[in-house]
C-alpha positions as CSV (number, residue, x, y, z in Angstrom):
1,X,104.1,186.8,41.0
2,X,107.6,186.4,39.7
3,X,108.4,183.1,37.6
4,X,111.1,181.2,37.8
5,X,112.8,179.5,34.4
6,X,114.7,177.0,35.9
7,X,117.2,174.7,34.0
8,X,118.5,172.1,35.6
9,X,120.8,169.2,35.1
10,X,120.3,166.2,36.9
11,X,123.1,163.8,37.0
12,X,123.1,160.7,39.3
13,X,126.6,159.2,39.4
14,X,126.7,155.5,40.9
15,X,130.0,155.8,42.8
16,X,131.5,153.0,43.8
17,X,133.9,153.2,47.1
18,X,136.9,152.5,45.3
19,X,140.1,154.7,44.8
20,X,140.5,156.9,41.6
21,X,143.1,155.1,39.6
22,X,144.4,156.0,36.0
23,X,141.4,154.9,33.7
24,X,141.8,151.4,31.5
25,X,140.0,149.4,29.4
26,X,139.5,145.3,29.9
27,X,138.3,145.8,26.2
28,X,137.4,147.7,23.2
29,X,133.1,147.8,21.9
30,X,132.0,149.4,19.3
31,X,128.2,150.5,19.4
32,X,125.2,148.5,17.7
33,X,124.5,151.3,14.9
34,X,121.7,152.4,12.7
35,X,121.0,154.8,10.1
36,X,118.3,157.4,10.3
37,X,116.7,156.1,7.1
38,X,116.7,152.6,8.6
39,X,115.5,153.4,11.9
40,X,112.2,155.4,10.1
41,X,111.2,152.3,7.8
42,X,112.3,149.3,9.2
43,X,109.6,147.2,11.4
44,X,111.7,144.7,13.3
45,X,110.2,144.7,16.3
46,X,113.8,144.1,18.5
47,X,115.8,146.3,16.3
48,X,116.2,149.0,19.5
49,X,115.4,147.0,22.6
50,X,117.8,144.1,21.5
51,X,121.1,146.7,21.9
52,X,119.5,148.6,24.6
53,X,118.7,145.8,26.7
54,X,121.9,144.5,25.8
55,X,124.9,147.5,26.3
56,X,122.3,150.1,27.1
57,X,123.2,152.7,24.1
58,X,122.9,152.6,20.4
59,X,124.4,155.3,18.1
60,X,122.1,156.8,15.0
61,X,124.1,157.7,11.7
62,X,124.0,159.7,8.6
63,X,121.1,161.6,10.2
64,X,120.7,164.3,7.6
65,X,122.4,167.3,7.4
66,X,123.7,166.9,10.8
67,X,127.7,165.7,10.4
68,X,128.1,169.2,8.8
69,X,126.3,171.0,11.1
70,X,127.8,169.6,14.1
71,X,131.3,170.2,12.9
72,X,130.6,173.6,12.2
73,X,129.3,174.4,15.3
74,X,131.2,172.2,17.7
75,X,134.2,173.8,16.2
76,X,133.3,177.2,17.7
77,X,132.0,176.3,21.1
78,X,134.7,176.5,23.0
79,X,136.0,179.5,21.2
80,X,132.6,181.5,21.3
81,X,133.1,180.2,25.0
82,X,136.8,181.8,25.7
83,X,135.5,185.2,23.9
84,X,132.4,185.5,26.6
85,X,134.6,184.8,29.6
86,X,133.7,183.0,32.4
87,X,132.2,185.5,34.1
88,X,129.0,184.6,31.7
89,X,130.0,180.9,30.6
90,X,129.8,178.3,33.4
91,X,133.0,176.6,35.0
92,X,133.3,173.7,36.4
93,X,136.9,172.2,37.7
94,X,138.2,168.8,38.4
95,X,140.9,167.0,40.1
96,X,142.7,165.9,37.1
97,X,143.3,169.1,36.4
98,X,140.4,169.5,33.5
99,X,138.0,172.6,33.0
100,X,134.7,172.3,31.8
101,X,132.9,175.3,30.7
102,X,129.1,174.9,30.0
103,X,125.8,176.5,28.2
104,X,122.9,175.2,29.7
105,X,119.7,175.3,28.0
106,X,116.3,173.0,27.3
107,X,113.7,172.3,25.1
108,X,109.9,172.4,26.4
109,X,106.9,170.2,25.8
110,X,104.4,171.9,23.5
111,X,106.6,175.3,23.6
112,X,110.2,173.9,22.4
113,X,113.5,175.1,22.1
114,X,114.9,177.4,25.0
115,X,117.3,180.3,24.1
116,X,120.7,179.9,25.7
117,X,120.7,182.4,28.7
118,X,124.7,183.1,28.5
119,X,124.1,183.8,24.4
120,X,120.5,185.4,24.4
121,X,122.2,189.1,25.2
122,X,124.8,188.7,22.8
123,X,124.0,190.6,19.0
124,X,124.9,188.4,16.4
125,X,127.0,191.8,15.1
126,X,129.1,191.3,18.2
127,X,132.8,191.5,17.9
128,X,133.4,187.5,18.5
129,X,133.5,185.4,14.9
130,X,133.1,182.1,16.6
131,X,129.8,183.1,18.4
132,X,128.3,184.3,15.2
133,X,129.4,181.3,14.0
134,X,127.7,179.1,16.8
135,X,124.8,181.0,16.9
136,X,124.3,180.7,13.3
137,X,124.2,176.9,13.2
138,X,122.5,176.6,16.6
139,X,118.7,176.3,15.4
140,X,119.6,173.7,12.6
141,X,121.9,171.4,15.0
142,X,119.0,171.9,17.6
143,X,116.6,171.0,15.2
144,X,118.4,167.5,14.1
145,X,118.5,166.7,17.4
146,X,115.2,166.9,18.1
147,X,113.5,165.0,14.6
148,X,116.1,162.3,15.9
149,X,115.1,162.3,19.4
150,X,111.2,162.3,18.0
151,X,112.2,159.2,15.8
152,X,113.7,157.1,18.4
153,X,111.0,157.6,21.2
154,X,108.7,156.7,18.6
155,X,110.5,153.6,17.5
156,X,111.4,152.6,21.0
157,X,107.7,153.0,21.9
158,X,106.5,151.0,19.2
159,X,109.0,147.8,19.5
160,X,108.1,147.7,23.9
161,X,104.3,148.2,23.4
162,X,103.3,144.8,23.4
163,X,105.5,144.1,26.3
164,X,104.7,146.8,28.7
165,X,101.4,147.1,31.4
166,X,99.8,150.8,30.5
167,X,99.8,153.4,31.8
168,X,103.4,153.6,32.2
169,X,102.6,156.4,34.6
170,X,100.1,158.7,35.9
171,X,99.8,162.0,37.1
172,X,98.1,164.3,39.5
173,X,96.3,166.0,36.8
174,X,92.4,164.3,36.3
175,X,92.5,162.5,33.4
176,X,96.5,162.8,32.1
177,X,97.9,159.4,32.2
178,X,101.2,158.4,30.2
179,X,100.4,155.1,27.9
180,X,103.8,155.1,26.0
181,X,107.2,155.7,25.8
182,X,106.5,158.3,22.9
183,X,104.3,159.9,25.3
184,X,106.5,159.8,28.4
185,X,109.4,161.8,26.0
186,X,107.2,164.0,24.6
187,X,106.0,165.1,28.0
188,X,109.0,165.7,29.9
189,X,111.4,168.5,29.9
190,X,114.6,168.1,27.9
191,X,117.7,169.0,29.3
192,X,120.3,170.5,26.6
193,X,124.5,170.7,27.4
194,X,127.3,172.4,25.1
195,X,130.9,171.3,27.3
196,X,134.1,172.4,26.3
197,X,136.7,170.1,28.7
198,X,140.1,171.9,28.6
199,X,143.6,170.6,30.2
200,X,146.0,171.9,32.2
201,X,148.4,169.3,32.2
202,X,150.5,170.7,35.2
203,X,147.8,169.8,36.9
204,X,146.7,165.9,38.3
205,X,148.3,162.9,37.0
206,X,148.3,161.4,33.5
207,X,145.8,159.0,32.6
208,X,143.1,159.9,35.6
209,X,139.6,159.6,35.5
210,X,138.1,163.5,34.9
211,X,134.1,162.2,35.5
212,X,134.1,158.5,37.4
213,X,131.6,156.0,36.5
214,X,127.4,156.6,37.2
215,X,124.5,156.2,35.9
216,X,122.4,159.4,34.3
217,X,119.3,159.8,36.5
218,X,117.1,160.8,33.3
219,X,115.3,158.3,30.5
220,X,118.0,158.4,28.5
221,X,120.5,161.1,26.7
222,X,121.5,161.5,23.2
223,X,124.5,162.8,23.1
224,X,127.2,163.5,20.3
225,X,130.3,162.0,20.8
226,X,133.8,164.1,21.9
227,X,135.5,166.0,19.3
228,X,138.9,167.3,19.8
229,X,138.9,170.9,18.5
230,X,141.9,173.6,18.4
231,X,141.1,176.6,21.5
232,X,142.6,178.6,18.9
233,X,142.2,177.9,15.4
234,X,138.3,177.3,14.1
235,X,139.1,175.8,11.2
236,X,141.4,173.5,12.4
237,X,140.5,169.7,11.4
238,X,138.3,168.2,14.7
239,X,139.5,164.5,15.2
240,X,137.3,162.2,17.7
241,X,138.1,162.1,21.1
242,X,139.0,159.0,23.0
243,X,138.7,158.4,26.9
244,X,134.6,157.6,27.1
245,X,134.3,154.2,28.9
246,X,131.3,152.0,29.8
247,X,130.5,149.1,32.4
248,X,129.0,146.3,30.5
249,X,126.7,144.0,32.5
250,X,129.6,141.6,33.9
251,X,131.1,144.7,35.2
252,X,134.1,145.1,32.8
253,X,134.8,147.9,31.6
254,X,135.2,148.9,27.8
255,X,136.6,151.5,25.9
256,X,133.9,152.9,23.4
257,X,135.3,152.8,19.7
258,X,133.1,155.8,18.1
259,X,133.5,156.4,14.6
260,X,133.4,159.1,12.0
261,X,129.7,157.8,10.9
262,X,128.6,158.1,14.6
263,X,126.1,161.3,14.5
264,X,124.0,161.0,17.8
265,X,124.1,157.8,20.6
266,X,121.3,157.8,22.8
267,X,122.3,156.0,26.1
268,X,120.1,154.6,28.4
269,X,119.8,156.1,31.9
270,X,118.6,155.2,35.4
271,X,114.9,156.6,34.8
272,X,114.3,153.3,32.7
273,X,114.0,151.2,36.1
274,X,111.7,153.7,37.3
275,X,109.2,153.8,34.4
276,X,110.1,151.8,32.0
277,X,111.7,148.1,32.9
278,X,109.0,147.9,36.1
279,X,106.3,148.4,33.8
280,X,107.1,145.0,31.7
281,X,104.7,142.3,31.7
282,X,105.8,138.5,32.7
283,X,107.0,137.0,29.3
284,X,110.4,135.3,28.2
285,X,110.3,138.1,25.6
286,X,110.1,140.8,27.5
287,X,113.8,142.6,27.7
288,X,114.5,145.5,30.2
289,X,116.4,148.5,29.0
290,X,119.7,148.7,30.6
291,X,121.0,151.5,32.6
292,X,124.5,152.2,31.2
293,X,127.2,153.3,33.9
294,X,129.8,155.4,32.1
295,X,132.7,157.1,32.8
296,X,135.0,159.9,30.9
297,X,138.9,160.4,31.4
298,X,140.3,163.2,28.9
299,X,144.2,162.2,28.6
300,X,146.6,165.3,28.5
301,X,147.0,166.5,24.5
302,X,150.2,166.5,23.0
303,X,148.9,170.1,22.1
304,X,147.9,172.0,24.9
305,X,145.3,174.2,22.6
306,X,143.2,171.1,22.0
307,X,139.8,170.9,23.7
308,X,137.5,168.1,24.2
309,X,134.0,169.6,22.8
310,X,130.7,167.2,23.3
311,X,126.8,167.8,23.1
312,X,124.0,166.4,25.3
313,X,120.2,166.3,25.8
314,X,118.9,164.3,28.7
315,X,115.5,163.0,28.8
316,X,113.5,163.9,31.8
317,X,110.4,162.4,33.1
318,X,106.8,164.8,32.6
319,X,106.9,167.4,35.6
320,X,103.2,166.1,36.6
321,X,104.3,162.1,36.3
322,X,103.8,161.0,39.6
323,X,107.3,159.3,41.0
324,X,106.6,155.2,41.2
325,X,105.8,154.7,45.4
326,X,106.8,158.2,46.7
327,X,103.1,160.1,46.1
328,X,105.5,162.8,44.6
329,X,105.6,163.7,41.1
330,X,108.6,164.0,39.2
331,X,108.9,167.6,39.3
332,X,108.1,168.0,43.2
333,X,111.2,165.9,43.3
334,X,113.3,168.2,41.4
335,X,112.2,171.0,43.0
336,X,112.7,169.2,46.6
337,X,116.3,168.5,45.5
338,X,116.6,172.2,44.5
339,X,115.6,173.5,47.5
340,X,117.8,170.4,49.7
341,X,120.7,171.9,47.8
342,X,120.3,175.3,49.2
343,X,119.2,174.5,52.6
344,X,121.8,171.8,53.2
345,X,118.6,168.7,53.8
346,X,120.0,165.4,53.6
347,X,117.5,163.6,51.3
348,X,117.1,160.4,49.2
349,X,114.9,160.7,46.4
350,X,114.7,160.4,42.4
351,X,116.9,156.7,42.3
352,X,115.3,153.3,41.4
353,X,116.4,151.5,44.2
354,X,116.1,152.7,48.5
355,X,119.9,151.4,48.2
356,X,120.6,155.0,47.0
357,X,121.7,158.0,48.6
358,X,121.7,161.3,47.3
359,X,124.6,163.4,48.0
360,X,123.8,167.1,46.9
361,X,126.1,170.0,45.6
362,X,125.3,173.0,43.4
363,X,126.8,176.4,42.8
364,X,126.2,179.0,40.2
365,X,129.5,178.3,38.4
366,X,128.9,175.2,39.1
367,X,132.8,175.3,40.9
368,X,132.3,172.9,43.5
369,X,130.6,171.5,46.7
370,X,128.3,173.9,49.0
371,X,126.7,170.9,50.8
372,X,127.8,168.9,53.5
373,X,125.4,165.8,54.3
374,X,124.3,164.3,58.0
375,X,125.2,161.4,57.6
376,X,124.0,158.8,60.0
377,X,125.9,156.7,63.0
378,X,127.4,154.3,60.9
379,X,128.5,156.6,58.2
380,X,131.4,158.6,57.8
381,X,131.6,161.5,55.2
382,X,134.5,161.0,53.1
383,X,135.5,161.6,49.1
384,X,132.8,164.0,49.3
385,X,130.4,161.4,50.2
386,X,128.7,158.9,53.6
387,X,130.7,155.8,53.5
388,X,129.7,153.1,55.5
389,X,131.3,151.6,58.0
390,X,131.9,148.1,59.1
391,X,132.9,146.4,62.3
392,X,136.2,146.7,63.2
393,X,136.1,150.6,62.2
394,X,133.1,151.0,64.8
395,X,135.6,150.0,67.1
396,X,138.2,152.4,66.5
397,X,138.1,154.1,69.9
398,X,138.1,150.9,72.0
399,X,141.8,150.8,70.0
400,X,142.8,154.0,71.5
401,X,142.5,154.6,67.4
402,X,140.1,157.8,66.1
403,X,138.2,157.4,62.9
404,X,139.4,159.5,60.2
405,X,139.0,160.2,56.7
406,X,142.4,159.0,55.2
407,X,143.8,159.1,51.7
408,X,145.8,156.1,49.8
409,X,148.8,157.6,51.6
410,X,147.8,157.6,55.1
411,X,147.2,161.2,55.2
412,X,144.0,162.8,57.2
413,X,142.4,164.5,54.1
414,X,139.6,167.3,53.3
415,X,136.5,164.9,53.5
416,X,134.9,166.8,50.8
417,X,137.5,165.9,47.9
418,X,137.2,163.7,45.1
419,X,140.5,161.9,45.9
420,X,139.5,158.2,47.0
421,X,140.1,158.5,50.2
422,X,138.1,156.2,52.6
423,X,137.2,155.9,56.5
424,X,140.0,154.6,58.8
425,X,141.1,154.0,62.3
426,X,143.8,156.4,62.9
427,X,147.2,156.5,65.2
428,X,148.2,160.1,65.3
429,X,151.3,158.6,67.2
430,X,152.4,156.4,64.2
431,X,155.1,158.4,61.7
432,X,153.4,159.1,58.2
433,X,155.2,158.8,55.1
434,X,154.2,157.1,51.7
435,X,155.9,153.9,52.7
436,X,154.5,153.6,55.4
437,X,151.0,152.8,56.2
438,X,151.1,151.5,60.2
439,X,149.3,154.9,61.1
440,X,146.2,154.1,59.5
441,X,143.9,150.7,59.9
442,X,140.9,149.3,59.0
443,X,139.1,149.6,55.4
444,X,140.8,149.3,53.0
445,X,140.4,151.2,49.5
446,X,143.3,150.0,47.6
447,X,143.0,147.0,46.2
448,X,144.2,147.3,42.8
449,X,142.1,143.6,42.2
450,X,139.1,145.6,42.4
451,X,140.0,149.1,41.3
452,X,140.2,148.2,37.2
453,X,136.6,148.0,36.8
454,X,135.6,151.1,38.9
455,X,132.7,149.8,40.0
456,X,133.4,147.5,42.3
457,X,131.2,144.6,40.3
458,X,134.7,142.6,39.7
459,X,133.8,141.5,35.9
460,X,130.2,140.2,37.6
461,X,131.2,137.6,40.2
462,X,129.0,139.9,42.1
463,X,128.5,139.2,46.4
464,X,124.8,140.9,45.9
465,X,123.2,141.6,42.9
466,X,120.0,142.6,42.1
467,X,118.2,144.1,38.5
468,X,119.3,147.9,39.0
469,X,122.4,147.7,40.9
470,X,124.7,146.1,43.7
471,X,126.9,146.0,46.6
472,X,129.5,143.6,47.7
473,X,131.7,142.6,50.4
474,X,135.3,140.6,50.1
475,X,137.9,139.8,52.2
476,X,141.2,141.2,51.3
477,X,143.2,139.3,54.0
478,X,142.0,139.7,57.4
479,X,140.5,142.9,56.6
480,X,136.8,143.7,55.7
481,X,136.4,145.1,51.9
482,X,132.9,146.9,52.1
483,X,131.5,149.5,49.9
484,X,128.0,150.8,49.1
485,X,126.7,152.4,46.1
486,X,126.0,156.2,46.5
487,X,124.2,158.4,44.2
488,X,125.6,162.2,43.6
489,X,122.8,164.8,42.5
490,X,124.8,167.7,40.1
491,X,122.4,170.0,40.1
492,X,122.9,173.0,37.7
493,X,120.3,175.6,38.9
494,X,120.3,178.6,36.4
495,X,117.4,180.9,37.5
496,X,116.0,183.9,35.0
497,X,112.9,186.1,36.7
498,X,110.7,186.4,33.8
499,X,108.3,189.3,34.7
């Protein structure tokens, strides 16, 4: 029988129903930071959990070797990427007018690192200088990555032992239970990400958000942070990249001030309320891990050569680690979104909270949507997702009004775009212009009160709240403000038949 090497990322964005606006900052953080030396011999007990639990991420410095490594290697990516073309390299584009070009790859428990698939053909004679360059680096950057990864798990592990009920999960293996967190990492498949994000600055308008705020559905990733790099020059002097936001836990949201010394930050992701933070025992001292909703805007470059160039390795749960209350394991998951993703199934699986729903897309070239959901009675699908509604737009027919997906001009609009458009009772009699919104009534998506944050948690003053996540209703007037949270499944599939 054939089998199937299948490498897949698994992204859960926590969308708020809230229209894309140009992306700003209540505030500046810089991240709680550590050296690798420190993190190795130091035994305070809350010298990881108390920043985690706290902002969610934590960034690891002078690991060694690894600044010159990355340089050198980052500095080639997108290069190495350009020389392949994109009929081998991944593409992804969004509304802003960005393209991010990928290598997917991942690193096994108890086999390791995975080749890339897009460079495993490639001799390292070949005519292209920057991937002889790349590849040449690879195993050592890879490698660094990994001995920090190793080091943190097993730190992390040992600071939360005391404070967590074991096992922290089973499987449906006889026998094969998961005590730890060192054991949880160790166990699961690693997902491993090289993006290149490139602008075209004809294209969407300055200053908007490229990736919106969510959550990562994995443990956590430890990702290196954005470089700017020259498309044509390799040598070129990289300089950091700005535009990475977070949500603390008021809501606000902060512009992340990364440093040269920043060589890896491992950010927490939603799989800690899964595994992790329902798991802790009753005590005063016992401080849940916080799920860090992000978001990334890359601003047009003075330069138009300049490409944003970033690094990732998400943390999966063990394939045979049963999921907490669904008598599915972690991998059956996976492999039931897979296969929703090419059958067009409407499902809700892999999120710490029932509040969730899964909205599915994949493609090859990972170029956009393929799915369309059923969504239910009170839903509408809109911005690419099912929005709820409310009241008054259940009523839009009794108005001699039909129910429409509508953007912030008052325009009927592709339901599946990313362009915050929202559900609304419609008067196709009404003139349409931008001044003029009297065509369109009902929910309203543009109130710039709420829009700063992105998330719709309005700096905390929250309407529900509850440990993982929220929803909220206001009044904007006489109108209802409603919007749910909705979790987007990116799923990468890159299949190989291994005979």
């Amino acid at each position: 029988n054939a089998q199937y090497t299948m490498k897949l990322l698994l992204s859960l964005p926590l969308f708020s129903l809230v229209v894309a606006s140009p992306v700003s900052a209540d505030r500046v953080v810089n991240p709680s930071r550590i050296t690798f030396d420190a993190l190795g011999r130091i035994d305070n007990d809350s010298l990881l959990v108390k920043a985690l639990a706290t902002d969610g991420l934590v960034s690891l410095t002078n690991i060694p070797g690894f600044k010159q490594s990355k340089r050198r290697l980052m500095s080639n990516l997108h290069t190495c990427m350009l020389d392949l073309g994109d009929n081998i390299v991944t593409a992804q584009h969004f509304d802003d007018g960005t393209t991010r070009r990928s290598f997917a790859t991942s690193t096994l428990p108890e086999v390791g690192a995975q080749p890339i698939k897009s460079l495993e053909d490639i001799p390292m004679n070949s005519n292209s200088e920057s991937c002889q360059s790349f590849q040449r680096e690879l195993s050592s950057f890879r490698s660094s990555v990994e001995a920090a990864t190793n080091l943190f798990s097993q730190k992390l592990s040992t600071e939360m032992r005391a404070y967590l009920q074991t096992p922290l999960m089973s499987s449906n293996v006889d026998g094969v239970v998961y005590d730890s967190i060192n054991e949880v990492v160790a166990g699961g498949e690693h997902l491993e990400h090289f993006h290149s994000y490139q602008k075209d600055n004809s294209l969407g308008n300055a200053g908007e958000t490229t990736i919106e705020l969510h959550t990562d559905q994995g443990f956590f990733i430890a990702f290196t942070p954005g470089l700017i790099a020259s498309s044509n020059d390799p040598t070129k002097q990289m300089k950091l990249s700005d535009g990475f936001y977070v949500q603390d836990r008021y809501g606000t949201k902060a512009s992340v001030n990364f440093s040269e010394e920043d060589d890896l930050v491992f950010m927490i992701g939603d799989g800690a309320n899964q595994y992790i933070n329902n798991n802790l025992i009753d005590s005063k001292d016992a401080m849940p891990l916080r799920a860090t909703p992000h978001a990334l805007s890359f601003p047009a470059q003075i330069d138009s050569s300049d490409v944003r160039v970033w690094y990732g390795r998400m943390v999966l749960p063990p394939n045979n680690a049963l999921s907490h209350g669904m008598g599915l394991t972690h991998g059956e998951v996976r492999e039931a979104l897979l296969d929703a993703s090419t059958t067009g199934k409407s499902i809700s699986l892999g999120c710490s909270s029932q509040d969730m729903k899964a909205v599915i897309h994949t493609t090859r070239h990972l170029s956009g949507p393929s799915v369309i959901l059923n969504c239910t009675e009170d839903e509408l699908f809109c911005w690419y997702r099912c929005q709820p509604l409310d009241d008054e737009l259940n009523t839009c027919s009794d108005r001699n009004l039909t129910l429409e997906c509508v953007d912030s001009q008052g325009q009927i609009t592709d339901p599946a775009q990313h362009n915050g458009a929202a559900p609304a009772c419609y008067n196709s009699t009404a003139p349409l212009s931008s001044d003029n919104g009297d065509a369109w009534q009902g929910d309203s998506h543009h109130d710039d009160t709420h829009a700063d944050d992105g998330h719709g948690h309005d700096h905390g003053d929250d309407g529900h709240h509850d440990e993982h996540m929220s929803t909220k209703s206001t009044s904007t007037g006489s109108r209802l403000f409603a919007w749910s949270l909705v979790v987007t499944f990116t799923i990468s599939a890159i299949l190989s038949v291994v005979s």
